[in-house]
Backbone bond lengths (Angstrom), bond angles and torsions (degrees), N, CA, C in turn:
res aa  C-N    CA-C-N  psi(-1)  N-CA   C-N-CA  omega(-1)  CA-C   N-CA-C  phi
1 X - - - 1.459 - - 1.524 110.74 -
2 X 1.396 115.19 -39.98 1.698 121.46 173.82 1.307 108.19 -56.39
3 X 1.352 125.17 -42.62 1.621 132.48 177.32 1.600 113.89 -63.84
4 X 0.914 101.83 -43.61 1.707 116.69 177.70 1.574 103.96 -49.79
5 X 1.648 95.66 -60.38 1.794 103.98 -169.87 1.724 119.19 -60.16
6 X 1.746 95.07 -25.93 1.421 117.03 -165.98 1.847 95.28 -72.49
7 X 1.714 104.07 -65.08 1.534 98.50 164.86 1.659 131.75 -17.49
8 X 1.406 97.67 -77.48 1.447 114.87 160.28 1.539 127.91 -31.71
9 X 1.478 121.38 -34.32 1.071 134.08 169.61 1.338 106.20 -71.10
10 X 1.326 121.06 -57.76 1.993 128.16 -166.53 1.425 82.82 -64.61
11 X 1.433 140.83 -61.21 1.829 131.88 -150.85 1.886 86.20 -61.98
12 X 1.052 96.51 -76.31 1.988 82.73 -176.54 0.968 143.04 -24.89
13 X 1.706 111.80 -31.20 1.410 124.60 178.57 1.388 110.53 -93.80
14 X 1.355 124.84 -50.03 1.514 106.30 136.56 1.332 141.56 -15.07
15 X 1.018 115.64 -64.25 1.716 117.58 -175.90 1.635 105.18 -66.34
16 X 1.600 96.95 -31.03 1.612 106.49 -176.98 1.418 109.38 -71.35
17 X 1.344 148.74 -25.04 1.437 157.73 -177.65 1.819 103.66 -84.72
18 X 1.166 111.17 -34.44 1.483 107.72 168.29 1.088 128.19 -97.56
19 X 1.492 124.32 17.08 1.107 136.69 -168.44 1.952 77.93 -129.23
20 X 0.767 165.18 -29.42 1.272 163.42 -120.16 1.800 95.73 -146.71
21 X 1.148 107.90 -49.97 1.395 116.34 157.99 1.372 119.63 -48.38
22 X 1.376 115.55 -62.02 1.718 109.01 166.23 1.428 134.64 -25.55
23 X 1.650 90.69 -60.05 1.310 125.93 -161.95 1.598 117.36 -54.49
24 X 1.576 105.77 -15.01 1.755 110.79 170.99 1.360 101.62 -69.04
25 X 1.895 114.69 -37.23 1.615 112.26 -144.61 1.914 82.44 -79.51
26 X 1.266 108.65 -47.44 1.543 99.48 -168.62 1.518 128.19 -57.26
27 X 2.252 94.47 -32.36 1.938 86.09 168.65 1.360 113.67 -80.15
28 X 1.559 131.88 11.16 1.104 113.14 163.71 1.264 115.16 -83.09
29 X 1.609 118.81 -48.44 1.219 104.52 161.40 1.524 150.06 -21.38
30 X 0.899 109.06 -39.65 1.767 149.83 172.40 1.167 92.30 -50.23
31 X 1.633 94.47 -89.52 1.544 87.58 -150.33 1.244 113.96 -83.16
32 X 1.509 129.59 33.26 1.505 121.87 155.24 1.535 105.79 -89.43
33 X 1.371 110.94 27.92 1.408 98.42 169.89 1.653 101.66 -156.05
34 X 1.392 109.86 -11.71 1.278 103.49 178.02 1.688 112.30 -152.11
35 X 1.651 105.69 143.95 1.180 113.52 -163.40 1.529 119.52 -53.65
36 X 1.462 136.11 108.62 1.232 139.84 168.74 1.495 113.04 13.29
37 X 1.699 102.58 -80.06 1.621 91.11 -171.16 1.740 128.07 -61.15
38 X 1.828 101.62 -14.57 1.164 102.12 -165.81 1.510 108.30 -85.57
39 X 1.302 130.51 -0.64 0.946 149.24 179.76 1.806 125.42 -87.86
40 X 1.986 79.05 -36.01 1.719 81.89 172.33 1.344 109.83 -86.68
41 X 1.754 116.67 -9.47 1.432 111.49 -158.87 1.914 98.48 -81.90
42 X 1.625 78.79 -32.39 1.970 91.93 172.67 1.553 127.95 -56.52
43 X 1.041 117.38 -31.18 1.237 139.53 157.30 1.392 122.86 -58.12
44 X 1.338 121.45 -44.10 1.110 112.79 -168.22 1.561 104.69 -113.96
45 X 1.385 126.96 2.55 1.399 144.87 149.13 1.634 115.67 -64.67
46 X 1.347 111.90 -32.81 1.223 110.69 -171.84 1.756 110.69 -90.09
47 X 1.640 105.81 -35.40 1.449 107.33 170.37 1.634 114.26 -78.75
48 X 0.727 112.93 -7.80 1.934 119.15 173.35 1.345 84.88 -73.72
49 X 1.440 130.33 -47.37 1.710 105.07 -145.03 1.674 100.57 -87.63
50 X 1.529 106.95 -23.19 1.753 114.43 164.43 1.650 103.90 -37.05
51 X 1.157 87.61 -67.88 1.636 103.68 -168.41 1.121 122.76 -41.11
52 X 1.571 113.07 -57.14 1.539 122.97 162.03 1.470 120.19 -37.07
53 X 1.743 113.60 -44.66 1.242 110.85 -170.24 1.516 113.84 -80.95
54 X 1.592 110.19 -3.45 1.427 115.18 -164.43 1.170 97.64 -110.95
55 X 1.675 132.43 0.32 1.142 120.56 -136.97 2.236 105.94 -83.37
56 X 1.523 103.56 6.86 1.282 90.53 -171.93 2.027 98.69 -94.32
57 X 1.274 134.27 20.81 1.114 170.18 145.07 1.724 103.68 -53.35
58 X 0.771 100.38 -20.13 1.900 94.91 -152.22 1.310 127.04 -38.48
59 X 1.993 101.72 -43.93 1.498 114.17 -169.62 1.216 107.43 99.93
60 X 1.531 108.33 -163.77 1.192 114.28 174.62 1.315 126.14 -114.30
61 X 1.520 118.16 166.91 1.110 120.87 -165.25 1.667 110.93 -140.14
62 X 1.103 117.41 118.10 1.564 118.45 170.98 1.493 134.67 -109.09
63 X 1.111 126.83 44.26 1.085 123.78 -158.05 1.630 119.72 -68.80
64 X 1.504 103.57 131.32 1.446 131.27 -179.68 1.187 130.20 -119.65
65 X 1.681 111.63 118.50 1.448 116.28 -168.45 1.388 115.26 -53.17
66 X 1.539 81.38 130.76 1.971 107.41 -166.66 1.234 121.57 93.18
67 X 1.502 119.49 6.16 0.980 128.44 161.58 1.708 117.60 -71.91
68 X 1.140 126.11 -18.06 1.725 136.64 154.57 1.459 110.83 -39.06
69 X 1.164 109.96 -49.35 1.708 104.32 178.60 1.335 118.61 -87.39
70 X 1.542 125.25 -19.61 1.363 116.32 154.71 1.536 118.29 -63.99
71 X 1.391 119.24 -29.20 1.369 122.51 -164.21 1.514 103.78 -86.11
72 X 1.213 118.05 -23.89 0.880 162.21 -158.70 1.987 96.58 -69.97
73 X 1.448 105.81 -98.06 1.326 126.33 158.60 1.452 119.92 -53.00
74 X 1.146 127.81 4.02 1.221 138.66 165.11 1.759 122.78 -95.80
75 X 1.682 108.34 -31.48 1.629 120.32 166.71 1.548 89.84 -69.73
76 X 1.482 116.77 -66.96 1.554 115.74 -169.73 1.710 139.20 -26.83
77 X 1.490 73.68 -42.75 1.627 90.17 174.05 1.641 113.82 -87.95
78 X 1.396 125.56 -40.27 1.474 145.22 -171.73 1.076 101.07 -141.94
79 X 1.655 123.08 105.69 1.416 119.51 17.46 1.705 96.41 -104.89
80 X 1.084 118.15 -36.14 1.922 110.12 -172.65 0.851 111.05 -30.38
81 X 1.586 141.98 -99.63 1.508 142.29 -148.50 1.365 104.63 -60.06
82 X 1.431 131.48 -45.68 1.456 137.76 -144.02 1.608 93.62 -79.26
83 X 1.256 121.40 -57.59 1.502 101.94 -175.61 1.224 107.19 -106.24
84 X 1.007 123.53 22.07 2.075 125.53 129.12 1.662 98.75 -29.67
85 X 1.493 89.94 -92.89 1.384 116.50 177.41 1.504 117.20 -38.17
86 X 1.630 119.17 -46.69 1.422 105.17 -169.75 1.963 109.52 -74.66
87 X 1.578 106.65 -24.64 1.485 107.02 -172.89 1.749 94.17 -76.46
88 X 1.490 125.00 -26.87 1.117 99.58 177.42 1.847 110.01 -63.47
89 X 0.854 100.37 -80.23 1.849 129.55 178.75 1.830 91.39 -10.05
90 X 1.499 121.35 -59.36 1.354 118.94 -169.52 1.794 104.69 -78.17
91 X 1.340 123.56 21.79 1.362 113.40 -173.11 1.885 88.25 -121.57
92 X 1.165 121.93 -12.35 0.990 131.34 170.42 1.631 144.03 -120.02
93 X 2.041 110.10 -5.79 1.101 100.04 -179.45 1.932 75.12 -138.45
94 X 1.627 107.37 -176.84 1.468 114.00 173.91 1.327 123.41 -76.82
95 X 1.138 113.56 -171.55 1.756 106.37 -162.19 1.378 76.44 -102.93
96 X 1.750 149.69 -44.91 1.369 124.97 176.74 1.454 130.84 -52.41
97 X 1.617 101.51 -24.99 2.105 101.05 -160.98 1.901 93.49 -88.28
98 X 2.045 95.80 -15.18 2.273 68.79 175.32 1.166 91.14 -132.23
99 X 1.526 125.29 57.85 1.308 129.66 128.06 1.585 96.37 -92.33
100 X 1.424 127.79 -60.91 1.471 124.56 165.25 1.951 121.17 -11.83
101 X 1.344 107.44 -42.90 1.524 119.90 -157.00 1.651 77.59 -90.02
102 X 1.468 140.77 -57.57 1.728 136.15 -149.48 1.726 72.97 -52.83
103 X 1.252 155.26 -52.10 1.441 134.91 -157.27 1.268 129.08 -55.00
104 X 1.833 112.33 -5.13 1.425 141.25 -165.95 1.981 75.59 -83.76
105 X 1.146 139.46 -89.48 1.249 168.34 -170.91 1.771 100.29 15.73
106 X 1.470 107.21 -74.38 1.713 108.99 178.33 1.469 117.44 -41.11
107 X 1.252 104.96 -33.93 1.552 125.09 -161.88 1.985 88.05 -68.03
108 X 1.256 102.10 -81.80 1.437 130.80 -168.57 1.830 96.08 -37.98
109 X 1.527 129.94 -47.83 0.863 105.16 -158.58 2.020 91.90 -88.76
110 X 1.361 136.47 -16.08 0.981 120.60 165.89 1.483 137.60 -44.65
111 X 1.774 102.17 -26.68 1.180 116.64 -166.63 1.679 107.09 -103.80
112 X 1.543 111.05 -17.40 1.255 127.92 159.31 1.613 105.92 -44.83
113 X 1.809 103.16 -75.96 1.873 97.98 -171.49 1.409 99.86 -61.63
114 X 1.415 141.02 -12.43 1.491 110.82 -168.52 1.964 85.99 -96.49
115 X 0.808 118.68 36.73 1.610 124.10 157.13 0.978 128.92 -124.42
116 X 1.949 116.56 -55.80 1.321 95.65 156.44 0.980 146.68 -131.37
117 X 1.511 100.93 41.32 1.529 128.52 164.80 1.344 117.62 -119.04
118 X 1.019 144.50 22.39 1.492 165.19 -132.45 1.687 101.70 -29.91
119 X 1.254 94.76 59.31 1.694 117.28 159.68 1.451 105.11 -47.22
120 X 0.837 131.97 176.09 1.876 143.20 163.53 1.851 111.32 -104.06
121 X 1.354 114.26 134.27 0.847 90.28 -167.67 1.455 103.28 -137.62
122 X 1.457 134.67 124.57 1.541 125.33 -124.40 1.673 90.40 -95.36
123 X 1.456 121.79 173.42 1.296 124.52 -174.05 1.979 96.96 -76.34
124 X 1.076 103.27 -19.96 2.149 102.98 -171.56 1.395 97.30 -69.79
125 X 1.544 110.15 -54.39 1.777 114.66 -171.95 1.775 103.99 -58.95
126 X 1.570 124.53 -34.39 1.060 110.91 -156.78 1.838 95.71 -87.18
127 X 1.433 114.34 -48.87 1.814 106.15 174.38 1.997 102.20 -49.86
128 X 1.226 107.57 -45.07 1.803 94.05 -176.54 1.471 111.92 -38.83
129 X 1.670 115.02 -55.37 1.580 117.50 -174.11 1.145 101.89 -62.99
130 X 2.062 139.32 -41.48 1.208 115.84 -157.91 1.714 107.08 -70.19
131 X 1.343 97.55 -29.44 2.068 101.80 179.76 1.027 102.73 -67.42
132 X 1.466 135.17 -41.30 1.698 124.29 -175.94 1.567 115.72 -69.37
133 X 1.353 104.24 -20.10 1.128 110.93 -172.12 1.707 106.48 -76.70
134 X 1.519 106.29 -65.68 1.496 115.97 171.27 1.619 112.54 -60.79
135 X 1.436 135.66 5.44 1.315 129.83 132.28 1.251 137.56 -68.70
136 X 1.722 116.10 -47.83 1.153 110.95 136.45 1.790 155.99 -24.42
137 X 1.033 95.63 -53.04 1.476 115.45 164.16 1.443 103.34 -53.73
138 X 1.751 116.52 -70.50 1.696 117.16 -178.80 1.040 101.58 -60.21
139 X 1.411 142.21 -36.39 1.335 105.89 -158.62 1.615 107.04 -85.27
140 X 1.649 139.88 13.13 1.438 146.19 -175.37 2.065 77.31 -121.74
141 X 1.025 137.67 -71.38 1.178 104.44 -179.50 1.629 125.94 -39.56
142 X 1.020 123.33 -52.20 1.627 125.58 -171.76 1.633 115.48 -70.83
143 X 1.400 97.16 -8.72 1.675 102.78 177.07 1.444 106.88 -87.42
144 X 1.586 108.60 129.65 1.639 110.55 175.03 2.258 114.76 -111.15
145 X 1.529 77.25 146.54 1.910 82.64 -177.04 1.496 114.85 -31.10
146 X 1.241 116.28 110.60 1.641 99.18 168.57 2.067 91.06 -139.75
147 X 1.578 108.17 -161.54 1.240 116.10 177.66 1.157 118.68 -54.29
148 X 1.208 131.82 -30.10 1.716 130.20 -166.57 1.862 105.82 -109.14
149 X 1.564 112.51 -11.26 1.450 104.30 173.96 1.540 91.92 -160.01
150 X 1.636 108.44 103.60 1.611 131.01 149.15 1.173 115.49 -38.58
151 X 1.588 125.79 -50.51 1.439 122.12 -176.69 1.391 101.72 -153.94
152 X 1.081 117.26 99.80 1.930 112.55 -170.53 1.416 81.54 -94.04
153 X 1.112 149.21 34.27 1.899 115.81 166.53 1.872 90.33 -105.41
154 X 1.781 100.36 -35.22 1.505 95.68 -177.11 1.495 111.60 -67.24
155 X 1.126 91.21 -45.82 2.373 105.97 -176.89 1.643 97.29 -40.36
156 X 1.428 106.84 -64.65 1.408 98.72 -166.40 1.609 119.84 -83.84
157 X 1.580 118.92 19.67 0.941 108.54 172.37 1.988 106.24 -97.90
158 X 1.271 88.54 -26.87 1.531 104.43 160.04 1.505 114.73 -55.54
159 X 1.025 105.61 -53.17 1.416 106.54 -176.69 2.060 107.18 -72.86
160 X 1.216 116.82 -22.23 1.570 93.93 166.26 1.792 116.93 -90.63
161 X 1.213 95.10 2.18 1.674 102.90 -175.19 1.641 99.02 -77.30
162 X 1.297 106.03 -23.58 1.637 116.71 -171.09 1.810 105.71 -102.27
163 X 1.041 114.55 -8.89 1.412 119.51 160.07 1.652 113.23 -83.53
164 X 1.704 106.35 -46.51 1.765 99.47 164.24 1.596 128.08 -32.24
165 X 1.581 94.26 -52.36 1.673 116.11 170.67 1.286 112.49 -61.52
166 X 1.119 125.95 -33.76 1.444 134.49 159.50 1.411 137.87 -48.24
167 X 1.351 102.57 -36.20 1.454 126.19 151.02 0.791 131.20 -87.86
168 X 1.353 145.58 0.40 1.563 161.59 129.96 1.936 111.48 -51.66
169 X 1.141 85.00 -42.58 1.344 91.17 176.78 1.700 126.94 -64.64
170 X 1.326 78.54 -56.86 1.789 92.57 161.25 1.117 131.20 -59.31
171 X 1.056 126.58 -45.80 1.504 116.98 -164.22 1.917 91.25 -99.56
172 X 1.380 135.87 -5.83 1.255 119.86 166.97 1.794 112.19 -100.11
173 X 1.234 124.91 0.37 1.176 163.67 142.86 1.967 101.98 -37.98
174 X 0.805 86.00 -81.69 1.847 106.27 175.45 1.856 116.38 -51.31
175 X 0.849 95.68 -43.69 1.424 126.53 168.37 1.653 122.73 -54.84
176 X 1.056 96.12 -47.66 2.116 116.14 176.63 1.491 84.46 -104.85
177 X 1.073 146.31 -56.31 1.457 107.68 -169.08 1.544 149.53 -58.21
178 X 1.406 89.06 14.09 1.320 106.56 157.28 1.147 152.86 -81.73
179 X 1.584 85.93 -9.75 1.817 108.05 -167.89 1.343 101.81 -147.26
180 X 1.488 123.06 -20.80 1.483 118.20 130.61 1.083 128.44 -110.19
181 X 2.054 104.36 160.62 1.312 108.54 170.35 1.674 115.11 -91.19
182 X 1.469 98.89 157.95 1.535 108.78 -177.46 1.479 125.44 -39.47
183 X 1.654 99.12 -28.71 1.709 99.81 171.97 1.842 104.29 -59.84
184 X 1.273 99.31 -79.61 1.530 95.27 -173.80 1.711 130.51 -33.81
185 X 1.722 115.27 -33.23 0.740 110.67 -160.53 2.010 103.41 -101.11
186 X 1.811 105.61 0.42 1.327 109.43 158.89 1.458 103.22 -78.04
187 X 1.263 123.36 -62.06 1.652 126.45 -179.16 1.448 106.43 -40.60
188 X 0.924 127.37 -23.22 1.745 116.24 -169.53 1.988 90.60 -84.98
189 X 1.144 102.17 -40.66 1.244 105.69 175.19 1.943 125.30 -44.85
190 X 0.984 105.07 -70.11 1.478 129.10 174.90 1.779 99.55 -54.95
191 X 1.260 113.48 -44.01 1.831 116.53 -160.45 1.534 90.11 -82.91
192 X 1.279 135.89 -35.13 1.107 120.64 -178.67 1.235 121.15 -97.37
193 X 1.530 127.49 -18.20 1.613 138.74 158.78 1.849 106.92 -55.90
194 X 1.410 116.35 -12.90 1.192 107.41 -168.27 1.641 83.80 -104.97
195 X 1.124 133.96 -76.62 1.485 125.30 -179.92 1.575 119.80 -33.25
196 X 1.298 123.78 -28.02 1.073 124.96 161.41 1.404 146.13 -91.95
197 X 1.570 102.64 -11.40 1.503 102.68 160.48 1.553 129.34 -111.72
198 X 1.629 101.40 -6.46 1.644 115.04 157.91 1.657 118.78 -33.76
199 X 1.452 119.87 -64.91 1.373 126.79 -154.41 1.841 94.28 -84.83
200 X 1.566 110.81 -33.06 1.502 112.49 159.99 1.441 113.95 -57.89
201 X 1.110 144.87 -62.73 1.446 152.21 -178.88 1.451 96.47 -64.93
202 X 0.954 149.05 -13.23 1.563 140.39 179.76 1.844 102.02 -97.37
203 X 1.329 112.60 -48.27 1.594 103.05 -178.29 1.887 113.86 -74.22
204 X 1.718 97.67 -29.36 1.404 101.05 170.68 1.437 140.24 -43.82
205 X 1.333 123.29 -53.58 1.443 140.77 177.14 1.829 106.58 -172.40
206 X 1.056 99.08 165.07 1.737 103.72 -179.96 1.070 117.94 -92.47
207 X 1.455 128.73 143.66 1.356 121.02 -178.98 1.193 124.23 -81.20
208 X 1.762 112.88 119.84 1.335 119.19 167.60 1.656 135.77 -20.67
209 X 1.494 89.43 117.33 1.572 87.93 -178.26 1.770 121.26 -51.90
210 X 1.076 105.03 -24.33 1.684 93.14 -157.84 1.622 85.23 -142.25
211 X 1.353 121.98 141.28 1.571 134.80 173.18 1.322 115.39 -115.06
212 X 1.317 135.06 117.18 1.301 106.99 173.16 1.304 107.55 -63.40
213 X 1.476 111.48 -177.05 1.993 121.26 164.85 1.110 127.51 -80.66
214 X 1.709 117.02 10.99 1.658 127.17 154.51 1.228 102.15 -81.64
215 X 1.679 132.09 -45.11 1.732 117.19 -155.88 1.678 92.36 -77.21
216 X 1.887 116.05 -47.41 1.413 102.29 -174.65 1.354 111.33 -59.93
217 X 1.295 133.70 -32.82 1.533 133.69 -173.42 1.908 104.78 -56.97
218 X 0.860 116.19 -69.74 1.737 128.66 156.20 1.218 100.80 -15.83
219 X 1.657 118.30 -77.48 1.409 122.88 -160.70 1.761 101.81 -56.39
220 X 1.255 126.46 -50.69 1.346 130.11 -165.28 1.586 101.61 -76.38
221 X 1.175 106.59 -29.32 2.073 100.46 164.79 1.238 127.32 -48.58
222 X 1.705 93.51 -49.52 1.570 114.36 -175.71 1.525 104.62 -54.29
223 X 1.360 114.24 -53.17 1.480 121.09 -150.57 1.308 110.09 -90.60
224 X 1.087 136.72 -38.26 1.678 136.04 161.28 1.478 104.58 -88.01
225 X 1.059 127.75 -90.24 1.225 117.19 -142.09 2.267 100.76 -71.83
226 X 1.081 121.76 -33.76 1.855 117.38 156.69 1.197 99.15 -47.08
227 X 1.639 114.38 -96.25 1.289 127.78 -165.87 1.839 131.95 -36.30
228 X 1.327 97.60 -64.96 1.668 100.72 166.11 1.899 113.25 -69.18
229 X 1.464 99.63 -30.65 1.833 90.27 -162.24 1.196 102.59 -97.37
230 X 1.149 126.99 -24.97 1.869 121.57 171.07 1.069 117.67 -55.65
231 X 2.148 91.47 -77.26 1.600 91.76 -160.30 1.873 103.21 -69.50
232 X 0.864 108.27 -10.05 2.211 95.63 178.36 1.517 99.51 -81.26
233 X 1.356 119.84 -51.37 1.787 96.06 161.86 1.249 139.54 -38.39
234 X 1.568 94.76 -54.02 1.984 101.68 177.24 1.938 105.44 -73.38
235 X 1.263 118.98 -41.33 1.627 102.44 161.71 1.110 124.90 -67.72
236 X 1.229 139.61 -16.11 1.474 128.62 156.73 1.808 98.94 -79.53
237 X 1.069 140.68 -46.86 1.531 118.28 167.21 1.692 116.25 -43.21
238 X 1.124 131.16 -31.44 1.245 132.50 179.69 1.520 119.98 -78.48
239 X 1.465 101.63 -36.32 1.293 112.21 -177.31 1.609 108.31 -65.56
240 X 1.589 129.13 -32.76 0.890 143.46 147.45 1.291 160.54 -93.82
241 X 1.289 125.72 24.37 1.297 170.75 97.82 1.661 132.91 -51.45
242 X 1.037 141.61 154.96 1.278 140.61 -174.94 1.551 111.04 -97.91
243 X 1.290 133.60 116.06 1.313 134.50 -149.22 1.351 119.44 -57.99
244 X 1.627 128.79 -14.50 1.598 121.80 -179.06 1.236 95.93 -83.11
245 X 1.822 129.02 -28.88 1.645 115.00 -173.51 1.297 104.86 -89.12
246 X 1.388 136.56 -7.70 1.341 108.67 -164.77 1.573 101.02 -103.57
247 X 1.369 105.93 -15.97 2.136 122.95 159.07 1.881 97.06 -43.44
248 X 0.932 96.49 -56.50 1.845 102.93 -158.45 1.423 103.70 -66.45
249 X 1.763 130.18 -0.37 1.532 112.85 141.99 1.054 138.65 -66.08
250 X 1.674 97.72 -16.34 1.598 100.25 179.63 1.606 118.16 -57.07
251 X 1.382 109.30 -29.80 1.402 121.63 179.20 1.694 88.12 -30.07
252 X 0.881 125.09 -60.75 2.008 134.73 -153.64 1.869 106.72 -69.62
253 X 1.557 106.88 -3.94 1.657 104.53 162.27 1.108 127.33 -109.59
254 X 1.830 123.07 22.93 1.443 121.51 118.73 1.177 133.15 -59.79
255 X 1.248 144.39 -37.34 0.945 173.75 -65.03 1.893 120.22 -169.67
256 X 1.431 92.44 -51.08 1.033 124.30 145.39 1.416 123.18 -62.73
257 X 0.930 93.09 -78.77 1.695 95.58 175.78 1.357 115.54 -51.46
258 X 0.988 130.68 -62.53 1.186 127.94 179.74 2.155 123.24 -57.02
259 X 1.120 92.20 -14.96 1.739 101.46 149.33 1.098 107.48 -70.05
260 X 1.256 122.47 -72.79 1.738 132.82 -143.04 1.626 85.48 -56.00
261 X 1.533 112.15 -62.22 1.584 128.56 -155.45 1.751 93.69 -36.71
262 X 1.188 110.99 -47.30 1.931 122.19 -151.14 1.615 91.33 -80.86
263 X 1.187 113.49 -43.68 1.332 113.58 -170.20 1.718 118.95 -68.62
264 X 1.311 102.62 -55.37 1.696 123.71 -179.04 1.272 113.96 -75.00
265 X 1.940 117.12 -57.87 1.277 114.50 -158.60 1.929 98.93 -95.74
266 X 1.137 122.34 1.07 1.419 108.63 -151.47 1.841 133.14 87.85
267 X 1.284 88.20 -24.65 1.804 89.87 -170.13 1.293 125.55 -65.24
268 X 1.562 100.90 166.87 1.563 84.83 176.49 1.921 88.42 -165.57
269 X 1.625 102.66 -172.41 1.762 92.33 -169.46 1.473 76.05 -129.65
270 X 1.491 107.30 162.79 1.614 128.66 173.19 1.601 112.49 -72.21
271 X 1.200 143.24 170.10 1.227 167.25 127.48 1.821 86.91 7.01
272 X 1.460 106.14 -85.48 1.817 121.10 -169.92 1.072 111.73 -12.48
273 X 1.982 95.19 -72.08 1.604 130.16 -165.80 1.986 103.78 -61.67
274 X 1.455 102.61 -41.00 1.671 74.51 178.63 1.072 117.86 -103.61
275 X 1.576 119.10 26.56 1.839 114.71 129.73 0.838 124.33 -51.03
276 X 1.513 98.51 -55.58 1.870 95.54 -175.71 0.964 139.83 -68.69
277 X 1.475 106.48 -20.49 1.741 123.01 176.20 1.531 100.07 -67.85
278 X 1.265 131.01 -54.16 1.332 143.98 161.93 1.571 113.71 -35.95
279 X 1.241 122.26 -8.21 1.157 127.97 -179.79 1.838 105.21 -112.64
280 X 1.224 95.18 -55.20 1.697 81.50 166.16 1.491 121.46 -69.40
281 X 1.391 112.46 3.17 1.732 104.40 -178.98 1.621 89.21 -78.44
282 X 1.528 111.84 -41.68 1.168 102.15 -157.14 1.381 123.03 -88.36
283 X 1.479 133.23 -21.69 1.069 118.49 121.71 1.758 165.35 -22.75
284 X 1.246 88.64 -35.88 1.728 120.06 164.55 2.232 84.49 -76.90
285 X 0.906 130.11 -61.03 1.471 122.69 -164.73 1.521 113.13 -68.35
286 X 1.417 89.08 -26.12 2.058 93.50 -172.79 1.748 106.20 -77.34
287 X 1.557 91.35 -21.73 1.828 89.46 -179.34 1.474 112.31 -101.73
288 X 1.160 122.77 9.04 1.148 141.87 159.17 1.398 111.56 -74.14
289 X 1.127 122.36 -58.15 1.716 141.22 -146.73 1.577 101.22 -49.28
290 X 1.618 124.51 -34.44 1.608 107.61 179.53 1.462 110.38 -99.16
291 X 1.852 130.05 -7.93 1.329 160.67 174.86 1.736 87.59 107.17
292 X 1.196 85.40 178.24 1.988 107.07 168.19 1.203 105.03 -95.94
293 X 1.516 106.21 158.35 1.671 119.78 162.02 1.251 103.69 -56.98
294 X 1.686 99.69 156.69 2.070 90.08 178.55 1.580 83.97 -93.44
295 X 1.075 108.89 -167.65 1.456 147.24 141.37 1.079 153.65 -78.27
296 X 1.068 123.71 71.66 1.747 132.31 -143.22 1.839 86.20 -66.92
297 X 1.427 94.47 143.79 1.905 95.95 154.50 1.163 125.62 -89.23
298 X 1.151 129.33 127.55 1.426 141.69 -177.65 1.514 104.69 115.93
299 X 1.258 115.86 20.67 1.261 111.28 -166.36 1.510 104.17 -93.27
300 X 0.910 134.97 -32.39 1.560 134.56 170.81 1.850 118.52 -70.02
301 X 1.231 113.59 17.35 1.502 134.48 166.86 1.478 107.48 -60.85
């Protein structure tokens, strides 16, 4: 029955990496027609109102004093900072080179618990991040200005600033899923991405009078089927799984992305760039090679 549930966990996180994978090709879509924040505010307006309608679904809920500052640092990181950072990063690099960078992610949150959970953290996992890392880097150096990335060294530095948040997310993510379920702790997501990027999207630019039915089609992708069907897949993968292995699917939203990108948007990377991507695969694998420490829950007590 543990194997069964465990299954169930890997198909979710799966579906959740290609659904997360999409999600570059659709905010590009977006925002060639509509202003960044108003797009994220759309998104996360549209999965609040899921939520609402689902809300007798919820699960359970335990709340424990001092649990405010986990819940707390958990909005902060997802959704605020992260698609701060990701609407910057996609206004400046392609939807393939920071789907390329989410491969930084397993790495980042390994090196997260050996900070602030003082996990152990073996000499294989730590050379894997420095090669993924120095692939990263080449592969936003070797990329040059064209239509799909104005400045990929800035985009994708945006885009690992939003993987930091990514790892914040996770491992305090792991943490509440013990005492919540994935519904609540996606809904907290969406209910507070909408209070928080409203009054941002309102001082930002005004909203376009007229949309065609590609930017709203995008926008309504993002917000139900991204917003509600990802992240509640990948938090129920977390909730059941131990948080450094169920990070290390993300490896699979380059991958993703970088289909969709070739297929939908046209894109593609030079000769350079898929060295380097080839270099963070293999890094992401070298710090893999003995597994990670898990993550016990309750460990941030």
């Amino acid at each position: 029955m543990r194997e069964q549930g465990r299954g169930i966990a890997v198909i979710c996180l799966v579906i959740a990496m290609a659904l997360w994978g999409s999600s570059f090709i659709a905010l590009k879509l977006a925002f060639a027609e509509l202003p960044p924040l108003w797009v994220i505010f759309g998104r996360m307006a549209l999965g609040s109102l899921v939520f609402v309608l689902a809300w007798r679904w919820r699960g359970q809920m335990q709340y424990r004093a001092g649990d405010w500052k986990y819940l707390l640092g958990l909005a902060a990181c997802e959704p605020c900072l992260y698609f701060l950072f990701e609407a910057l990063a996609l206004q400046h690099t392609s939807a393939a080179q920071a789907g390329m960078v989410t491969a930084l992610l397993p790495l980042l949150v390994a090196v997260g618990a050996f900070i602030f959970l003082r996990e152990r953290v073996n000499r294989t996992t730590l050379s894997g991040f420095l090669l993924a890392l120095i692939g990263a880097i080449w592969l936003s150096l070797a990329g040059s200005a064209d239509e799909h990335a104005s400045n990929p060294i800035l985009g994708n530095f945006y885009e690992l600033l939003a993987m930091l948040c990514a790892m914040g997310y996770t491992l305090l993510l792991k943490h509440l899923s013990a005492r919540y379920s994935p519904f609540l702790l996606t809904a907290m997501v969406a209910f507070v991405g909408t209070l928080f990027f409203l009054p941002l999207a309102y001082v930002s630019a005004p909203l376009p009078v007229s949309i065609s039915p590609m930017g709203m089609g995008a926008v309504a992708y993002l917000g139900v089927v991204v917003t509600v069907g990802a992240y509640g897949l990948y938090n129920f993968g977390v909730s059941r799984l131990p948080a450094s292995q169920a990070s290390g699917f993300t490896n699979l939203i380059p991958v993703f992305t970088l289909l969709f990108a070739i297929l939908l948007l046209g894109e593609s990377l030079n000769g350079m760039q898929m060295l380097a991507a080839a270099l963070v695969f293999a890094g992401v694998l070298l710090s893999q090679w003995r597994g990670s420490a898990h993550v016990p829950v309750g460990v941030l007590d």
